[in-house]
C-alpha positions in Angstrom: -27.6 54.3 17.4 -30.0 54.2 20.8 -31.5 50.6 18.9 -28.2 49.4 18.8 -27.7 50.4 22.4 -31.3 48.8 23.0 -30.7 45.9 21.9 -26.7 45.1 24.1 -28.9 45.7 26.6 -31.5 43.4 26.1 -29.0 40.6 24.8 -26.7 41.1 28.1 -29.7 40.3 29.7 -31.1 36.9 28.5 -27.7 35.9 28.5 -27.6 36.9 32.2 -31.0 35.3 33.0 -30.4 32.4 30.9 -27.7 31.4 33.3 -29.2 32.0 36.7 -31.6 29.7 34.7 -28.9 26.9 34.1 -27.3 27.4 37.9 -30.7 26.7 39.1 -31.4 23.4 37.0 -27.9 22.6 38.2 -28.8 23.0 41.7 -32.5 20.9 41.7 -30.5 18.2 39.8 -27.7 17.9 42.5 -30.3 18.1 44.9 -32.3 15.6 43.7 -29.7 13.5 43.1 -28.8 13.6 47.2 -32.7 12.8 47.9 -32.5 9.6 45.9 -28.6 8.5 47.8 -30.5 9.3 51.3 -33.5 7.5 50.2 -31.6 4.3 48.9 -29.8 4.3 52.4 
């Protein structure tokens, strides 16, 4: 039973850090994408 609980735990948690993971790549892309408009200004 305490493996079971084990591994919710670890499961919730790459899901968790998986999507701080995919907000971030969101956030350099945006940002990179607002370099290149002020550069082609």
């Amino acid at each position: 039973m305490i493996e079971y609980a084990i591994l919710i735990v670890m499961v919730v948690f790459a899901i968790g850090f998986g999507w701080l993971w995919v907000i971030e790549q969101r956030k350099r892309q945006r940002r990179k994408a607002l370099q290149q408009k002020g550069i082609e200004r």
